[in-house]
KOLGU-4560 file (N, C-alpha, C; in nm, 3 decimals, padded with zeros to 5 digits):
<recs>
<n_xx: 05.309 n_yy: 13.401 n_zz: 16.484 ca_xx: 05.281 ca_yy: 13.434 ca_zz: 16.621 c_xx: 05.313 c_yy: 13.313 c_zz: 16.710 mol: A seq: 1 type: UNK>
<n_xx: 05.378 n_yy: 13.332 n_zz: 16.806 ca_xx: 05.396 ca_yy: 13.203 ca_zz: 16.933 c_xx: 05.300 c_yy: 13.299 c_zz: 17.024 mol: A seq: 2 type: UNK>
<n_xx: 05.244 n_yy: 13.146 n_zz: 17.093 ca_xx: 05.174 ca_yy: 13.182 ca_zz: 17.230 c_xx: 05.228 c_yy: 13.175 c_zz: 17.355 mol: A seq: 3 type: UNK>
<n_xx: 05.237 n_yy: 13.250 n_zz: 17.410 ca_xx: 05.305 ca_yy: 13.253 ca_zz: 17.593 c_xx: 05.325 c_yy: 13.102 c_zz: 17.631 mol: A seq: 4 type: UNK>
<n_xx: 05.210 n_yy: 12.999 n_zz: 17.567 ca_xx: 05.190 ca_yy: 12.905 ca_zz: 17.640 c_xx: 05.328 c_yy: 12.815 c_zz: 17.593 mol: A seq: 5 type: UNK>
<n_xx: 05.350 n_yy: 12.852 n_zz: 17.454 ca_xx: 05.463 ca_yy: 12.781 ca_zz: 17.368 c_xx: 05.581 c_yy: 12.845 c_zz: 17.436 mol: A seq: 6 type: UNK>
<n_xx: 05.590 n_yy: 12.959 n_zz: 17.454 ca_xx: 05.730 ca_yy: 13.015 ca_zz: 17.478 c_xx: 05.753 c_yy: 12.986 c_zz: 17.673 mol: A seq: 7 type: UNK>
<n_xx: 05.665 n_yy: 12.900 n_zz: 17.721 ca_xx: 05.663 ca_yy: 12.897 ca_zz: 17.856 c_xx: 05.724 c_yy: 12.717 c_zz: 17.874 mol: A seq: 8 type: UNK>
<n_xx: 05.694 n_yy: 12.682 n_zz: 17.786 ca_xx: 05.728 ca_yy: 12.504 ca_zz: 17.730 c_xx: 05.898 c_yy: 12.537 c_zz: 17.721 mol: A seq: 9 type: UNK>
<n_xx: 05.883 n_yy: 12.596 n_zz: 17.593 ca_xx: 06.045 ca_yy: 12.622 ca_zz: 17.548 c_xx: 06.177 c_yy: 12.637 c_zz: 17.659 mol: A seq: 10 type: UNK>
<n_xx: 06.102 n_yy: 12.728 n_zz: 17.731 ca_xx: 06.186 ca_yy: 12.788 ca_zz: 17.865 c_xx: 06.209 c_yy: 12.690 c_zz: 17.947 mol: A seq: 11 type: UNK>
<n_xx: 06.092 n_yy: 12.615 n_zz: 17.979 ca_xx: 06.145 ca_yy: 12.491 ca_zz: 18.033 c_xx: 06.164 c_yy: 12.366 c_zz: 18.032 mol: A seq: 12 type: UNK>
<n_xx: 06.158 n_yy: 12.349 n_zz: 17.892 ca_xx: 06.149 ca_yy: 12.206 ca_zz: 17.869 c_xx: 06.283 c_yy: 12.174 c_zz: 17.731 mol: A seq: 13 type: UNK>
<n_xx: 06.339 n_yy: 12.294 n_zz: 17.715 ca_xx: 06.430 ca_yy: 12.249 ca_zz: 17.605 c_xx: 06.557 c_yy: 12.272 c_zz: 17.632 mol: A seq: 14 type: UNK>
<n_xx: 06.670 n_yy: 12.143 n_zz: 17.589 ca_xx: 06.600 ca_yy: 11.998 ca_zz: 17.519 c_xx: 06.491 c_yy: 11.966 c_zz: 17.674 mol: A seq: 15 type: UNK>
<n_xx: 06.433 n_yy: 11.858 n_zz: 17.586 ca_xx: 06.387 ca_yy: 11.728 ca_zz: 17.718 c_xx: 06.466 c_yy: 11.682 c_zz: 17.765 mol: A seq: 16 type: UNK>
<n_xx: 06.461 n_yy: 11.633 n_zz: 17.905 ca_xx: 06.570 ca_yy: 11.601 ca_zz: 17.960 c_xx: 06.548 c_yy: 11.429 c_zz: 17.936 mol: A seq: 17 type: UNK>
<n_xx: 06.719 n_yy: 11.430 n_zz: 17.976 ca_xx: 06.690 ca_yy: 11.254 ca_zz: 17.926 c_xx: 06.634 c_yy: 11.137 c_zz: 18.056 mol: A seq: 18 type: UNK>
<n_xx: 06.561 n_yy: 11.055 n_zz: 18.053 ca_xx: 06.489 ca_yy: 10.954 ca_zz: 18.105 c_xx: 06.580 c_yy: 10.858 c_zz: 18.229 mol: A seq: 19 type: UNK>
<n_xx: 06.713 n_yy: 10.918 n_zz: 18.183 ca_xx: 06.803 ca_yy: 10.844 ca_zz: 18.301 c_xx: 06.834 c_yy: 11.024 c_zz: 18.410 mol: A seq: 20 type: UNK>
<n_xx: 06.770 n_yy: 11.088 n_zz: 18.416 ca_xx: 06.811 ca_yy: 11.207 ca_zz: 18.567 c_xx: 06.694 c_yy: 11.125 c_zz: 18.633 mol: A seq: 21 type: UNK>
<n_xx: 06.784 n_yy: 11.080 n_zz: 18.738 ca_xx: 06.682 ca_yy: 11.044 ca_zz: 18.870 c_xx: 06.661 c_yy: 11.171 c_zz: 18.986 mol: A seq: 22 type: UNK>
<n_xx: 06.726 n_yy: 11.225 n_zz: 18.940 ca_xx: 06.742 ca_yy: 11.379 ca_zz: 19.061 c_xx: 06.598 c_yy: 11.388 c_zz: 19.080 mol: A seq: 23 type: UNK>
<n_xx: 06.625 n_yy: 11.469 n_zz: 19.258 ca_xx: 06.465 ca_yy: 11.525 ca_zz: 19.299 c_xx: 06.467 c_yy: 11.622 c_zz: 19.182 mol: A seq: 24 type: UNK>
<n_xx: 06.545 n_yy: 11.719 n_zz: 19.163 ca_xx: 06.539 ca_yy: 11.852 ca_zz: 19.095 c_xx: 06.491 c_yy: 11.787 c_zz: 18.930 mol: A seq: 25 type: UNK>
<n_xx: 06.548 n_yy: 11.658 n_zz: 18.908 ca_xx: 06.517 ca_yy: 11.637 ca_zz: 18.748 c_xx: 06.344 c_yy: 11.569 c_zz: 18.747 mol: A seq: 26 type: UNK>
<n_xx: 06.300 n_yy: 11.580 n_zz: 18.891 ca_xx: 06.140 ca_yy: 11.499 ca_zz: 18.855 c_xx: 06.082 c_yy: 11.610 c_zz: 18.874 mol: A seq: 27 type: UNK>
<n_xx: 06.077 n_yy: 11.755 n_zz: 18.979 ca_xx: 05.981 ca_yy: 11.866 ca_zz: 18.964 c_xx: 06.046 c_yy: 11.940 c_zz: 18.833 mol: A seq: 28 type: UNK>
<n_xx: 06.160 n_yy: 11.955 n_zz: 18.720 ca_xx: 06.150 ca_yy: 12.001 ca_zz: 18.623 c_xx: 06.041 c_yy: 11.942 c_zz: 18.532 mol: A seq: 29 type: UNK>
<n_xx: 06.047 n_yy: 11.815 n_zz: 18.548 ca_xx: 05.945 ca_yy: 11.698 ca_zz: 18.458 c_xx: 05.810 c_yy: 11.764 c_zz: 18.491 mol: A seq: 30 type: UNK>
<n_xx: 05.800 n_yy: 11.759 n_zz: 18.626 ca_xx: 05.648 ca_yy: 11.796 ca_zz: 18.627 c_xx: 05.617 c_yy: 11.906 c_zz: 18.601 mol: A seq: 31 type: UNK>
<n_xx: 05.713 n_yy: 12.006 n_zz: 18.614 ca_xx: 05.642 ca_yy: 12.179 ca_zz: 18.541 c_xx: 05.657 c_yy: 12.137 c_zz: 18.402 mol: A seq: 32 type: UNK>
<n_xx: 05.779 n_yy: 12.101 n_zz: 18.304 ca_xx: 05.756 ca_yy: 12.066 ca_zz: 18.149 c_xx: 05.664 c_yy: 11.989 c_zz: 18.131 mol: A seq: 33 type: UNK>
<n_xx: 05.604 n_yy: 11.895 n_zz: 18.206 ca_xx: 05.514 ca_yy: 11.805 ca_zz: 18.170 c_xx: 05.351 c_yy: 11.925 c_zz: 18.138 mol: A seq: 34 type: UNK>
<n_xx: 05.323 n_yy: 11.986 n_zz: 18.267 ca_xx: 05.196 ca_yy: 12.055 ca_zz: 18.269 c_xx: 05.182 c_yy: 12.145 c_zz: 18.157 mol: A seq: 35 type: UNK>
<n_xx: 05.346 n_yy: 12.238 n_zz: 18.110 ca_xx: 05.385 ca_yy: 12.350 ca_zz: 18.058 c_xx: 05.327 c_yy: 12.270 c_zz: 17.876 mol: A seq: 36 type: UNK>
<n_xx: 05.402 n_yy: 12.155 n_zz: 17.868 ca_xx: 05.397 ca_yy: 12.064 ca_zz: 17.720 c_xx: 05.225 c_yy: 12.053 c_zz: 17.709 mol: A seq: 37 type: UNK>
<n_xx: 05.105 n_yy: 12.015 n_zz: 17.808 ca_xx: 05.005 ca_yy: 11.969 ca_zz: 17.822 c_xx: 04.947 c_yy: 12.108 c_zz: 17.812 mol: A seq: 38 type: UNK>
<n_xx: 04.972 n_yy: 12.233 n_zz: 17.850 ca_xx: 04.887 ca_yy: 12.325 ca_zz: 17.796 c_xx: 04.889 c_yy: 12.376 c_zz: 17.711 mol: A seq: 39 type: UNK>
<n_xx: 04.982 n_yy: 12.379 n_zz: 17.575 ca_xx: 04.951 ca_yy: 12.417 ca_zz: 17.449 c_xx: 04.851 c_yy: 12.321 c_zz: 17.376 mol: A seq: 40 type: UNK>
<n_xx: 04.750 n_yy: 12.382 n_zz: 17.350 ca_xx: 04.607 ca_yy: 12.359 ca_zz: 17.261 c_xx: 04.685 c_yy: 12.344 c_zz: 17.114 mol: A seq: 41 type: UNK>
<n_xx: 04.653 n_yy: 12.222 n_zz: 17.037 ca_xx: 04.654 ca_yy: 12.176 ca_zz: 16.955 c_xx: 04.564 c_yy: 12.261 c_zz: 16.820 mol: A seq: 42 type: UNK>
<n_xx: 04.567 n_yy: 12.303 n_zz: 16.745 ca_xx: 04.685 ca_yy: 12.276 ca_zz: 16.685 c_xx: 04.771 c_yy: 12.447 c_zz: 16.699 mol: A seq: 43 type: UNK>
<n_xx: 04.928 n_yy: 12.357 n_zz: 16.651 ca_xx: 05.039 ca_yy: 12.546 ca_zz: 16.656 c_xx: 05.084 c_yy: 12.600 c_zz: 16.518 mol: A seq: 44 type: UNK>
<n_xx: 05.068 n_yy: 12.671 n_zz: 16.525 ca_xx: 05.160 ca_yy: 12.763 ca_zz: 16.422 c_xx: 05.261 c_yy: 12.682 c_zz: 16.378 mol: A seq: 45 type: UNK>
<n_xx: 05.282 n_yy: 12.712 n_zz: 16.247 ca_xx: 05.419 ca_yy: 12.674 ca_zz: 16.186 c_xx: 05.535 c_yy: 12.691 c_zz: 16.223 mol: A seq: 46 type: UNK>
<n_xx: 05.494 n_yy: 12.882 n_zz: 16.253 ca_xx: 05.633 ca_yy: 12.916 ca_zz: 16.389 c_xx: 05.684 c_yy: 12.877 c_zz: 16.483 mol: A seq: 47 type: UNK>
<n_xx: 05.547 n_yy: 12.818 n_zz: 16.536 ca_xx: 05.547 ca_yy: 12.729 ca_zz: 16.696 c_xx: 05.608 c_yy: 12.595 c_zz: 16.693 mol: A seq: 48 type: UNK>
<n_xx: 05.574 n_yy: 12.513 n_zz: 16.609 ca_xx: 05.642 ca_yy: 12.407 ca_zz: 16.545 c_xx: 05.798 c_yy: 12.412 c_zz: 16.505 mol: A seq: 49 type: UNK>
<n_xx: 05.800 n_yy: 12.518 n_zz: 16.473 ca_xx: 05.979 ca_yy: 12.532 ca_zz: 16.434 c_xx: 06.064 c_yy: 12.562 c_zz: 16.537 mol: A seq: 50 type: UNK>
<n_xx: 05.957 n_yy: 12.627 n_zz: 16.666 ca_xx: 06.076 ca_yy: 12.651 ca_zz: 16.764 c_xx: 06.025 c_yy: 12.551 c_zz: 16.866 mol: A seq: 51 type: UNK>
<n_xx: 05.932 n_yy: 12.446 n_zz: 16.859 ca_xx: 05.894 ca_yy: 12.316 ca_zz: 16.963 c_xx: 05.984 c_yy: 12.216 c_zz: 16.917 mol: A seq: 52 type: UNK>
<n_xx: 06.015 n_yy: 12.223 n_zz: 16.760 ca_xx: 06.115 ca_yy: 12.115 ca_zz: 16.702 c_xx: 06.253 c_yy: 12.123 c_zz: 16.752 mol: A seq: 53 type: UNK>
<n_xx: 06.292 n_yy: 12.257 n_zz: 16.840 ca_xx: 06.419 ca_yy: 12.249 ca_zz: 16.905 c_xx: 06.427 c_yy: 12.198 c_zz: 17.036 mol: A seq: 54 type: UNK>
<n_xx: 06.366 n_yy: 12.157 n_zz: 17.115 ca_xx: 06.340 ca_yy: 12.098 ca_zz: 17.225 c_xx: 06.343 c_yy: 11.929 c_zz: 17.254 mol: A seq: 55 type: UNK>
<n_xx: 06.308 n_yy: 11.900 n_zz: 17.121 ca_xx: 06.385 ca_yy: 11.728 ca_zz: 17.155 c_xx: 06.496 c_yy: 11.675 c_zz: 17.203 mol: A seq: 56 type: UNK>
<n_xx: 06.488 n_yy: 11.573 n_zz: 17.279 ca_xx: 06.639 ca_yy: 11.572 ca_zz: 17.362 c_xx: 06.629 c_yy: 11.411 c_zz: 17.257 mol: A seq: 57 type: UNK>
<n_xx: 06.738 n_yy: 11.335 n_zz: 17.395 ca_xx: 06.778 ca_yy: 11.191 ca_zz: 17.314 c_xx: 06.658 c_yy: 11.104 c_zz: 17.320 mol: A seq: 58 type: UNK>
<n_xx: 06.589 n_yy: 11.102 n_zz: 17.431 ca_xx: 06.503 ca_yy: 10.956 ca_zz: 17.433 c_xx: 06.354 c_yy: 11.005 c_zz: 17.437 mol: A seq: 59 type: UNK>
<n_xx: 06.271 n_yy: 10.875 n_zz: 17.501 ca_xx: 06.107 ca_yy: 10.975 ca_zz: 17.522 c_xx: 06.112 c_yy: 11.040 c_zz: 17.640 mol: A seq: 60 type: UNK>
<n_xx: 06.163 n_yy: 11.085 n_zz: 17.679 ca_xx: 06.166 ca_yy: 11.115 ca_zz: 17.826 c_xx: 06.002 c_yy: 11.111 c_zz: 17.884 mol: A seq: 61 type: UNK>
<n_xx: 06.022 n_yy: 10.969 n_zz: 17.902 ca_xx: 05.913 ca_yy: 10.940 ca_zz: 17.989 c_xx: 05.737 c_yy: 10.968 c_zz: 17.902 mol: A seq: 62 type: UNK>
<n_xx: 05.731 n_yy: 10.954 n_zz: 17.743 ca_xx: 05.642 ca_yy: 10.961 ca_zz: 17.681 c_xx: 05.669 c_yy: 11.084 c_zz: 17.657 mol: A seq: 63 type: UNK>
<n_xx: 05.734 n_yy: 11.213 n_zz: 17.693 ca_xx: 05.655 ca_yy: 11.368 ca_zz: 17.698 c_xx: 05.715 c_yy: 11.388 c_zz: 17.519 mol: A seq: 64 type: UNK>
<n_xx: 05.795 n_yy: 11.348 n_zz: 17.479 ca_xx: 05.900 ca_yy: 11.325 ca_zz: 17.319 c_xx: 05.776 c_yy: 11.313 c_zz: 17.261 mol: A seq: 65 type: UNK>
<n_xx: 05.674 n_yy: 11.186 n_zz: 17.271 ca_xx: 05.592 ca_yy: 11.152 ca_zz: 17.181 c_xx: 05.464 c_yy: 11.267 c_zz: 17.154 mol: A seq: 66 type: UNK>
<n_xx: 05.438 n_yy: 11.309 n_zz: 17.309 ca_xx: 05.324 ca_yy: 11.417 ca_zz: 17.336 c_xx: 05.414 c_yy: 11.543 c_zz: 17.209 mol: A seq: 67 type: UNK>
<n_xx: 05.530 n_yy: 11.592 n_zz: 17.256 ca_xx: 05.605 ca_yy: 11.692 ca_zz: 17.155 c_xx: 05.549 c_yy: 11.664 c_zz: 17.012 mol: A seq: 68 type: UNK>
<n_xx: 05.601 n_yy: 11.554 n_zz: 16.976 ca_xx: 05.572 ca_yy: 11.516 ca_zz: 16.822 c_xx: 05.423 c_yy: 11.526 c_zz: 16.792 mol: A seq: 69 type: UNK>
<n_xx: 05.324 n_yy: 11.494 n_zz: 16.862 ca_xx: 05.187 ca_yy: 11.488 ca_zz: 16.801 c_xx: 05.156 c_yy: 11.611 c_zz: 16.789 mol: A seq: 70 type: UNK>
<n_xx: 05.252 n_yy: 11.691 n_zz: 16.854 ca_xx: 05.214 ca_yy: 11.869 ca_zz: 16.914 c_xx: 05.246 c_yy: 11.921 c_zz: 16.762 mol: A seq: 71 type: UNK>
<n_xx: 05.410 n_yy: 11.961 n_zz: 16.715 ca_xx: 05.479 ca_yy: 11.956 ca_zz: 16.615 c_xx: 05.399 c_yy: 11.913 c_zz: 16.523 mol: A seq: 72 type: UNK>
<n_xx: 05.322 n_yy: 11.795 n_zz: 16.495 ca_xx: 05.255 ca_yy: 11.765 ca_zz: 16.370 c_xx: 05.180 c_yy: 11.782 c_zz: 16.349 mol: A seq: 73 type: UNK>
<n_xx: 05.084 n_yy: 11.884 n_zz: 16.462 ca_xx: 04.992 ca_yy: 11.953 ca_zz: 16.411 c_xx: 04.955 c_yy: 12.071 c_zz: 16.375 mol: A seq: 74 type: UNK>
<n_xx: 05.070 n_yy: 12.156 n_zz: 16.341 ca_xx: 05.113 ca_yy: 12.253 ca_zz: 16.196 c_xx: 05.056 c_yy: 12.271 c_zz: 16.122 mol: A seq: 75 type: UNK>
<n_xx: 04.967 n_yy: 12.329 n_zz: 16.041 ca_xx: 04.959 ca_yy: 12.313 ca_zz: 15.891 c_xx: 05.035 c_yy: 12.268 c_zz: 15.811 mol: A seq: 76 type: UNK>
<n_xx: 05.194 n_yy: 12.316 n_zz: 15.816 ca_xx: 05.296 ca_yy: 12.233 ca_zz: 15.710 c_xx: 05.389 c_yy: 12.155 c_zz: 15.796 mol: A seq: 77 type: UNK>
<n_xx: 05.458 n_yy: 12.065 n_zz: 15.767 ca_xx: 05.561 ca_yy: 11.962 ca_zz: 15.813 c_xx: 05.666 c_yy: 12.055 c_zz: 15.814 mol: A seq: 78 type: UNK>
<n_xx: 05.738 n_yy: 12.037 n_zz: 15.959 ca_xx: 05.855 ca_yy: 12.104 ca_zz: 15.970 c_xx: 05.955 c_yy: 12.062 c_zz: 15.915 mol: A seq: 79 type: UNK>
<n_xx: 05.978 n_yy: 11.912 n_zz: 15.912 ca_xx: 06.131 ca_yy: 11.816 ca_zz: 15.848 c_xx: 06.040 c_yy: 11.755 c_zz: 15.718 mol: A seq: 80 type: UNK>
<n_xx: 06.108 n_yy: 11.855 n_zz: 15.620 ca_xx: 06.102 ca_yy: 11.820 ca_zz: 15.475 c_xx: 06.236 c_yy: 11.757 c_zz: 15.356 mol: A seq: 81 type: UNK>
<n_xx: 06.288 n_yy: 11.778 n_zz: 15.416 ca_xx: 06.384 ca_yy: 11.695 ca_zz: 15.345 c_xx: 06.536 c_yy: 11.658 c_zz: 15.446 mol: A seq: 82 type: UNK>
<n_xx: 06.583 n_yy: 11.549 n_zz: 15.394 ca_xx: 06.618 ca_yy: 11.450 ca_zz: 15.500 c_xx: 06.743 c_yy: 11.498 c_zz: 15.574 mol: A seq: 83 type: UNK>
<n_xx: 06.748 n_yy: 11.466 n_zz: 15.673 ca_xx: 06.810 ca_yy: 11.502 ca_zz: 15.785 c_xx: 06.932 c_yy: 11.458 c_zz: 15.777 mol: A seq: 84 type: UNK>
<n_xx: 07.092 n_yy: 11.524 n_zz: 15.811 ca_xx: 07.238 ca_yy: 11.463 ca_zz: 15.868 c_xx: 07.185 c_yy: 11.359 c_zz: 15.889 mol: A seq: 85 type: UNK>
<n_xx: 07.300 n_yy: 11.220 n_zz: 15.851 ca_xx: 07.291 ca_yy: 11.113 ca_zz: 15.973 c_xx: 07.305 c_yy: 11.150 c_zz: 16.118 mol: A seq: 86 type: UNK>
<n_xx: 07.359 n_yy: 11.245 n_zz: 16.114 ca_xx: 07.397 ca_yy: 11.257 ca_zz: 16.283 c_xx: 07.275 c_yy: 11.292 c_zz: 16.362 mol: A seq: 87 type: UNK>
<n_xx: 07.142 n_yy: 11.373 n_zz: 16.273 ca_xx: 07.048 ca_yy: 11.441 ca_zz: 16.352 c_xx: 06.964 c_yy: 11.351 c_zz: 16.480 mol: A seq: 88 type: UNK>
<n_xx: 06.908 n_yy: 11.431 n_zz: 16.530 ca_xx: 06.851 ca_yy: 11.409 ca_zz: 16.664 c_xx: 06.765 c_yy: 11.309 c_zz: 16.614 mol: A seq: 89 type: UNK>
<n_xx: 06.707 n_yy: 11.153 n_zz: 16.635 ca_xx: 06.690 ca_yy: 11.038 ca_zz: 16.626 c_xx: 06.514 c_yy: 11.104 c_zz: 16.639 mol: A seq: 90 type: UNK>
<n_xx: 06.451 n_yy: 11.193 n_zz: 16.719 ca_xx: 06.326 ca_yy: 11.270 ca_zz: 16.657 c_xx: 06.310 c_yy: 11.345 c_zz: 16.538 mol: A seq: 91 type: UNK>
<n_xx: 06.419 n_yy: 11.407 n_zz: 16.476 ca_xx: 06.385 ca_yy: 11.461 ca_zz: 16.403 c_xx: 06.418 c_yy: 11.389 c_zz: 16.210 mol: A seq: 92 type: UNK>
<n_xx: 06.490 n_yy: 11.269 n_zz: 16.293 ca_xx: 06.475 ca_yy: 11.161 ca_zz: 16.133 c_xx: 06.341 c_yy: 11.091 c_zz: 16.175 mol: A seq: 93 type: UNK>
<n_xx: 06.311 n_yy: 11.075 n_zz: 16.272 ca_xx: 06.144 ca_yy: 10.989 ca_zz: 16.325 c_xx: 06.028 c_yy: 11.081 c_zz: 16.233 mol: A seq: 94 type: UNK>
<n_xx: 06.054 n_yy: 11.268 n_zz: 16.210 ca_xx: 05.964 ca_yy: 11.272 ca_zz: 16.171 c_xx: 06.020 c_yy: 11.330 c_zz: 16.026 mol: A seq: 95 type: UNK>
<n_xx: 06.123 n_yy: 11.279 n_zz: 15.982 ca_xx: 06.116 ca_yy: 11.290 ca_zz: 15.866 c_xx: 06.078 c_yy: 11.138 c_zz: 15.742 mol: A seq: 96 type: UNK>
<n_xx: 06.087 n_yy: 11.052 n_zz: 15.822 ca_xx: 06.033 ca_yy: 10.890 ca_zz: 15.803 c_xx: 05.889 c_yy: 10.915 c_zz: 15.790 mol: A seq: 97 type: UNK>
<n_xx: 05.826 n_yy: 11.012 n_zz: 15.878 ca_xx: 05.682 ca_yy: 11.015 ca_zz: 15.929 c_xx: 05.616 c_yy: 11.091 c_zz: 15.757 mol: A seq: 98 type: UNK>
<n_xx: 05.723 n_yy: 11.183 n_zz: 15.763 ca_xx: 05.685 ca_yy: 11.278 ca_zz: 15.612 c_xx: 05.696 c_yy: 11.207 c_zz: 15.492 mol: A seq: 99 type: UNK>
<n_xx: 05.776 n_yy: 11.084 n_zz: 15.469 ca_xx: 05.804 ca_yy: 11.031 ca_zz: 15.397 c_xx: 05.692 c_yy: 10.945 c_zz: 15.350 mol: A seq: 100 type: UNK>
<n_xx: 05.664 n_yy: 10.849 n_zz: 15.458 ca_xx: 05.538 ca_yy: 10.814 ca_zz: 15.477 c_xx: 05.376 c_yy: 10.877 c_zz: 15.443 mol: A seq: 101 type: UNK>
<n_xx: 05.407 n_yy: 10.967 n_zz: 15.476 ca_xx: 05.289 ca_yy: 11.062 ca_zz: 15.429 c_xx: 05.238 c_yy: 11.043 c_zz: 15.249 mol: A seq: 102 type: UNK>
<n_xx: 05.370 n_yy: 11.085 n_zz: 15.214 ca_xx: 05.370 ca_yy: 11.140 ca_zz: 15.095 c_xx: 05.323 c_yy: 10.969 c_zz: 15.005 mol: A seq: 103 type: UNK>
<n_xx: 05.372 n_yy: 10.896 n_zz: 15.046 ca_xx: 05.400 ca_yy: 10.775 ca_zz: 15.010 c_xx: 05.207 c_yy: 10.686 c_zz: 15.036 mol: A seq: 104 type: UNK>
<n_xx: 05.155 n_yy: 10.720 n_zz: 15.146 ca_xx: 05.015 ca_yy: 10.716 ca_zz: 15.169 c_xx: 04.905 c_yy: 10.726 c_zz: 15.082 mol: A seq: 105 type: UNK>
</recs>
């Protein structure tokens, strides 16, 4: 099951945009993805996690990357289980390091 609140994030927040749009238009997108990212209640679905894990862009855009990831990792299961292209999105080897770590704990 996804919640409205997840599929209302998705719509507008994916990817994140990257940390260099100075546009007026790229700071009120920030602030609706920002509120949209801040109202999904912790913890999501596995489902929810698999389709929040498509929304990472390149950088933190402005912390909201890191807020994503704490979101994402609180799943019941880890979405990035085994290791990623070199090429992949620089979040999604972050949380396969993170899984690695885990296991390694």
């Amino acid at each position: 099951m996804i919640r409205d609140q997840v599929r209302d994030f998705v719509r507008l927040g994916c990817p994140l945009p990257s940390e260099q749009d100075n546009s007026e238009e790229g700071d009120e997108a920030f602030d609706a993805m920002e509120r949209a990212l801040h109202a999904i209640e912790k913890p999501v679905t596995s489902e929810e996690a698999e389709l929040l894990v498509t929304c990472f862009g390149e950088d933190d855009c402005f912390g909201l990357a890191w807020t994503l990831l704490h979101l994402v990792e609180s799943a019941p299961s880890p979405v990035v289980t085994s290791a990623p292209p070199a090429d992949a999105n620089v979040w999604i080897q972050r949380m396969w390091a993170r899984y690695q770590n885990s296991l390694a704990g």
